[in-house]
C-alpha positions as CSV (number, residue, x, y, z in Angstrom):
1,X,134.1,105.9,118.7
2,X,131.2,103.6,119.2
3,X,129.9,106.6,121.5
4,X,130.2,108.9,119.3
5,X,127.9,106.8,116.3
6,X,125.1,106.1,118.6
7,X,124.8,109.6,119.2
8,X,125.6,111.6,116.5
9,X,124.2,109.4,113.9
10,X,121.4,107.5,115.8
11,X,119.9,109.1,118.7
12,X,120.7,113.2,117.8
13,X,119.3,112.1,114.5
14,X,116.2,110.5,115.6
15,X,115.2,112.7,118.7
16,X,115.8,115.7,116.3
17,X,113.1,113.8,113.7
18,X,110.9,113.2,116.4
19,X,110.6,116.8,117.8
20,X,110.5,117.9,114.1
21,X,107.5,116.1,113.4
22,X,106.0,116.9,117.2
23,X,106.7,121.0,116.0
24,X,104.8,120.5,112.4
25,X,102.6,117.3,112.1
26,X,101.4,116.4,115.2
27,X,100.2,119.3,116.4
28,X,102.7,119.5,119.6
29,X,101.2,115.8,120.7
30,X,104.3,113.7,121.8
31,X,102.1,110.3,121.0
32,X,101.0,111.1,117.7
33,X,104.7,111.9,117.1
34,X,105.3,108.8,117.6
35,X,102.6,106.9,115.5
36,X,104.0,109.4,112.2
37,X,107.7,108.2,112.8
38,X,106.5,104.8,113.3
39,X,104.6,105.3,110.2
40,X,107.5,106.3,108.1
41,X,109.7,104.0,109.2
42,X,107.7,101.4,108.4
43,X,107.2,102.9,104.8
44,X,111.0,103.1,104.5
45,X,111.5,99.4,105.3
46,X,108.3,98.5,102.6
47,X,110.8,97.2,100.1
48,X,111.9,94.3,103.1
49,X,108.6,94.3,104.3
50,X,106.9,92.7,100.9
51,X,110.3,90.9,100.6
52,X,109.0,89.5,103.8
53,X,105.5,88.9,102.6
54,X,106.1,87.3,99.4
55,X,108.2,84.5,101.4
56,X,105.1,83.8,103.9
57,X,103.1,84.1,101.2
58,X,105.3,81.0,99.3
59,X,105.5,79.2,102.7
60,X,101.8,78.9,102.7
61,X,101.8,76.9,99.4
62,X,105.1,75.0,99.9
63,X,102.9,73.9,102.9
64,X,100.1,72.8,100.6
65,X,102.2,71.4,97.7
66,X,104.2,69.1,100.1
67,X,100.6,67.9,101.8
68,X,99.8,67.3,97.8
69,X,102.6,65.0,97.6
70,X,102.5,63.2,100.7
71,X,99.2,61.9,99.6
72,X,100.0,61.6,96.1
73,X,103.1,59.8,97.0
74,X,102.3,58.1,99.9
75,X,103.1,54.5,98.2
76,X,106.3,55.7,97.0
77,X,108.6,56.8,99.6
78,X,111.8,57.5,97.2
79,X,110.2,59.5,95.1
80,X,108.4,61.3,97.8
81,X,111.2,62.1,98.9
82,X,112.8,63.2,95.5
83,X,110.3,65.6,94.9
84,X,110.1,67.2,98.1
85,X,113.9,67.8,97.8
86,X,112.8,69.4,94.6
87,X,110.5,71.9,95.7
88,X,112.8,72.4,98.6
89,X,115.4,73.9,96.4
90,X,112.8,75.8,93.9
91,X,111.3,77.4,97.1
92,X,114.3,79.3,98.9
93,X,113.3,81.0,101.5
94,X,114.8,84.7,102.0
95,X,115.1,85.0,106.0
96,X,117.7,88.3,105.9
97,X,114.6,90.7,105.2
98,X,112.7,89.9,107.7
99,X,116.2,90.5,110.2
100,X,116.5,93.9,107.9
101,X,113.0,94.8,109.5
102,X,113.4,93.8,112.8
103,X,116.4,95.0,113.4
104,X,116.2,98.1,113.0
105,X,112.7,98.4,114.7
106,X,114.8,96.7,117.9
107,X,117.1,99.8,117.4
108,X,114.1,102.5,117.4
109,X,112.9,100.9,120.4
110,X,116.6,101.5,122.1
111,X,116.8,104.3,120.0
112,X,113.1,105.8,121.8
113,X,114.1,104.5,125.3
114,X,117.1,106.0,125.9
115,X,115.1,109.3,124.5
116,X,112.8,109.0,127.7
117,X,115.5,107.6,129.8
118,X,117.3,111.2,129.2
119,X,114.5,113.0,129.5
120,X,112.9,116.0,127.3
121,X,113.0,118.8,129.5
122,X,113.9,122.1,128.0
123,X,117.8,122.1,129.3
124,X,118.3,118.6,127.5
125,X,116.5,119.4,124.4
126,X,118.1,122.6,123.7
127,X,121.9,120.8,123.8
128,X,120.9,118.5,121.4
129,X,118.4,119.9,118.9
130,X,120.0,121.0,116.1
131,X,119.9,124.9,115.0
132,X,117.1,124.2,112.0
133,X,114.7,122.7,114.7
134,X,113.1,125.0,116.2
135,X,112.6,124.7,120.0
136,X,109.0,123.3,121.2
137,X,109.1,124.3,124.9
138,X,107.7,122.3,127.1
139,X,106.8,118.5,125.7
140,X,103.3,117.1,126.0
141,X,103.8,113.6,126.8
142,X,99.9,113.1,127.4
143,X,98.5,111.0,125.4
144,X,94.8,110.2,125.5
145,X,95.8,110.7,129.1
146,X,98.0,108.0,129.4
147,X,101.7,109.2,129.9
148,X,104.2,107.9,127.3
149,X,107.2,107.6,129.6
150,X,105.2,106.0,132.5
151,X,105.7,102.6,133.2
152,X,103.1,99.5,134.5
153,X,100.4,101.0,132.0
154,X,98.5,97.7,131.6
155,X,95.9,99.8,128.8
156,X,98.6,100.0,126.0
157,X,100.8,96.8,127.0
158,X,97.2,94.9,127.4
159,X,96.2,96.2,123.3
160,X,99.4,95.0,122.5
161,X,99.0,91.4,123.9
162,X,95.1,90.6,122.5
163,X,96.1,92.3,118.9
164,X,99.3,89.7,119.1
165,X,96.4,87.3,120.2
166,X,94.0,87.8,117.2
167,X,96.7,88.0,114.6
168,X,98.6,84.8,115.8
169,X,94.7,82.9,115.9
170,X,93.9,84.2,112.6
171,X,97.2,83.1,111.2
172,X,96.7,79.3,112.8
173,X,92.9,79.3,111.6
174,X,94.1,80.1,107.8
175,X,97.0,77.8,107.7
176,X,95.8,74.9,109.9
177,X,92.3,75.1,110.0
178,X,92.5,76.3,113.5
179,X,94.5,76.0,116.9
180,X,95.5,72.6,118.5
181,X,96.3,72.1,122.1
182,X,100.2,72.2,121.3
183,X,99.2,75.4,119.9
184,X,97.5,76.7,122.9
185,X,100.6,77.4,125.0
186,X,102.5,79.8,122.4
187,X,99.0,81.5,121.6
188,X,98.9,82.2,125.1
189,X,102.0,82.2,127.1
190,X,103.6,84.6,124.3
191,X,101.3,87.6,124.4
192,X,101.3,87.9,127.7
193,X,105.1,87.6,128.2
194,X,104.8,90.8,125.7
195,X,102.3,92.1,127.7
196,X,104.9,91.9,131.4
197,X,107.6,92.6,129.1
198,X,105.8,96.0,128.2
199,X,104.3,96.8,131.4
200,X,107.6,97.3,133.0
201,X,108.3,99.8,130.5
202,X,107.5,103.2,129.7
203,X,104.2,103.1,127.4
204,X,106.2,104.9,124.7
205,X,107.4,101.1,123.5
206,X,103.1,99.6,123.4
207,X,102.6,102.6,121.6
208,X,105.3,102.3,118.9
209,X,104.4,98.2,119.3
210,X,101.2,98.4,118.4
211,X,101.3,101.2,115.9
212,X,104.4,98.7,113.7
213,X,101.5,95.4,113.9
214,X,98.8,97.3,112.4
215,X,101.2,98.6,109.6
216,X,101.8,95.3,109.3
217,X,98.4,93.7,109.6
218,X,97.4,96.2,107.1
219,X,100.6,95.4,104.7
220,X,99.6,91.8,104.8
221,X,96.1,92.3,103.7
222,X,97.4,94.1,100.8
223,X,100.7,91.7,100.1
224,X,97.5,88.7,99.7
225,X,95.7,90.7,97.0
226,X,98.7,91.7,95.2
227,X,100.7,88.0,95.2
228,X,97.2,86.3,94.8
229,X,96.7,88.9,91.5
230,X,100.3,87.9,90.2
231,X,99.5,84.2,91.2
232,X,96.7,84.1,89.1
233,X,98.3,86.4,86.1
234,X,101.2,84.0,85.7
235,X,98.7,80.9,85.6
């Protein structure tokens, strides 16, 4: 049963999207099929994604409003106290959209290795693409020429680790004014257990990595001007 809903409604589904896209968008480029699906299922999960957004976005000024009252308050621990319970309970944070959006970029990852762990010759693609796809021969899986289902590429898994790298300094610079030794070790040590973590696998998952963080960095920049906008409407 469980069987028979991974692959009929998960994988079939997806690889058949994925050659779809490869046949009409991408100009028979396996990699640049990968960067559209990415793509649009990253638009698909926008609703989550600004969800998401809006939360760190709140965070950040919880943050600053709780500083306010430690100073203001300082003198009077019971109502410091008081009135951070206060905007505890205004400020509720909404942790199930950013699951929604990771979860089901875990399962395109799955979803995209078992697709290479298969493998897209021409026997296996013509048992599972369905009838309305038309068949695309022999799959290009160059890509720049770096092959997607090769594994120890240290290119794509190293882009990953230093874009992780920037956007994890950039976040500590704007909320803490910059990074502090305790800082140092997850700024460090956690990019490049991505980057091992990636290098072991084929370079399909830095590609489809990399491609989701810039959606995102590019999300974020836009989420700031449109809460900072509302921010400032409702004031």
């Amino acid at each position: 049963m469980l069987l028979t809903i991974w692959t009929e409604f998960l994988y079939e589904p997806l690889f058949n999207g994925l050659i779809w896209i490869y046949n009409n968008w991408a100009n028979q480029n396996l990699g640049w099929s990968v960067v559209y699906l990415t793509v649009i299922l990253r638009v698909a999960l926008l609703p989550f994604t600004l969800v998401t957004e809006k939360a760190r976005s709140s965070n950040v000024e919880l943050e600053k409003e709780l500083e306010r009252l430690n100073k203001e308050l300082s003198n009077d621990p019971i109502l410091r106290k008081e009135e951070v319970r206060r905007v505890l309970r205004k400020r509720k944070v909404k942790p199930w959209a950013k699951a929604v959006v990771l979860g089901i970029q875990l399962l395109v990852l799955i979803l995209l290795y078992q697709v290479f762990l298969r493998g897209i010759t021409g026997e296996k693609i013509i048992q599972i693409l369905y009838p309305t796809i038309e068949f695309p021969g022999k799959i290009n899986t160059m890509f720049y020429g770096f092959d997607l289902g090769a594994s120890h590429d240290w290119f794509w898994s190293g882009l990953v680790a230093v874009f992780l790298m920037l956007e994890i300094y950039i976040g500590y610079h704007k909320q803490k004014g910059g990074l502090t030794k305790s800082d140092l070790s997850y700024f460090i040590l956690f990019p490049v257990a991505i980057f091992f973590a990636l290098y072991v696998l084929p370079m399909v998952k830095a590609l489809f990595i990399l491609t989701s963080f810039v959606f995102s960095a590019i999300v974020h920049q836009f989420s700031m001007l449109l809460f900072s906008v509302g921010k400032k409407e409702k004031k």
